[in-house]
C-alpha positions in Angstrom: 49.0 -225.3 33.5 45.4 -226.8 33.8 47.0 -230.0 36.2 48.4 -227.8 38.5 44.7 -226.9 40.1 43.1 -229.8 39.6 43.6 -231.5 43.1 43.5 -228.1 45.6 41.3 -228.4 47.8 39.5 -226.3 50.7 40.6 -225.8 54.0 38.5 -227.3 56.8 37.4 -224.0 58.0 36.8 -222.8 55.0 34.6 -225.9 54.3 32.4 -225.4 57.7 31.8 -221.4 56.5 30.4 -222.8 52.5 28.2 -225.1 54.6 26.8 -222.6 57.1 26.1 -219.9 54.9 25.1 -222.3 51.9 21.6 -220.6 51.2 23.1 -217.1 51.2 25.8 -218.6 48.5 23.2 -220.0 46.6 20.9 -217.1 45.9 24.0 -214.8 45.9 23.9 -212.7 48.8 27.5 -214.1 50.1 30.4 -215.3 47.8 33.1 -217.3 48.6 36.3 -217.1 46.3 35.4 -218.5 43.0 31.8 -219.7 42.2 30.9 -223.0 40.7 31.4 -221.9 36.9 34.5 -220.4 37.7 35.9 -223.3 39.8 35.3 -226.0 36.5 36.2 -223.5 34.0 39.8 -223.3 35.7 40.0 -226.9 36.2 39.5 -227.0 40.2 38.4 -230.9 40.1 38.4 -231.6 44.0 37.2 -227.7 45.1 34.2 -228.3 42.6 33.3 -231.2 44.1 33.9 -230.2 47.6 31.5 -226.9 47.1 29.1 -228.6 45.3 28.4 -231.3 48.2 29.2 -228.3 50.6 26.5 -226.3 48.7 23.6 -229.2 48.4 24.3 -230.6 52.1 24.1 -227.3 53.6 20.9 -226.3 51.8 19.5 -229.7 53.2 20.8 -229.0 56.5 19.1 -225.6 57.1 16.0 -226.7 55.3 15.7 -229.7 58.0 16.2 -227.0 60.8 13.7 -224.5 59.4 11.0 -227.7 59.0 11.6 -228.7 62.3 11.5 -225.2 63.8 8.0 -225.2 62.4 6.8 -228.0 63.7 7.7 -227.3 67.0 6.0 -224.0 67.1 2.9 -225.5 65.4 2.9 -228.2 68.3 3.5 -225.7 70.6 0.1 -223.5 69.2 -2.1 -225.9 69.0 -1.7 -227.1 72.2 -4.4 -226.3 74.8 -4.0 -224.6 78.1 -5.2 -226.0 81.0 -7.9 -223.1 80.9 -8.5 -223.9 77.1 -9.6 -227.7 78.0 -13.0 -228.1 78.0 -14.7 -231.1 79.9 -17.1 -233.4 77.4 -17.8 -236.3 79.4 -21.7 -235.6 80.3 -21.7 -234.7 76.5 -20.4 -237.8 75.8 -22.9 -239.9 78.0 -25.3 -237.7 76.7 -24.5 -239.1 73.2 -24.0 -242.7 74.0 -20.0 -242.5 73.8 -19.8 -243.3 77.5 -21.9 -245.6 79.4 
């Protein structure tokens, strides 16, 4: 009885859906068919494996895009207007950093 579970496996689309809403899964605002417990306890070899890599690489993924969404907008803030530049060079001559 156990055997007969142990190699399904996910569809692809089903596979793309576990990685985009991975987060969501995780702190379990979204479920998918069976969770990780239930997937081992019923002997789902190949589905545990393919949510759990599913699960950890979608995590990553959205993680990188959130970092990366940061950064641009803190590049974007700090950068200085054209009307926010200020122009140092007598202060620099003043001070010896020119000549």
């Amino acid at each position: 009885m156990k055997d007969e579970n142990q190699f399904e496996s996910y569809t692809k689309l089903k596979m793309v859906y576990i990685f985009a809403l991975a987060p969501f899964i995780l702190v379990g605002r979204q479920t998918v068919e069976k969770d990780l417990f239930q997937l081992r306890k019923e002997n789902y070899r190949l589905k545990f494996k393919q949510r759990l890599v599913l699960l950890m690489t979608g995590m990553l993924f959205w993680i990188g895009v959130f970092i990366y969404g940061y950064h641009l907008s803190e590049k974007e803030r700090l950068q200085l207007s054209p009307e926010e530049e200020i122009e140092i060079s007598k202060w620099k001559k003043k001070h010896g950093y020119e000549e």
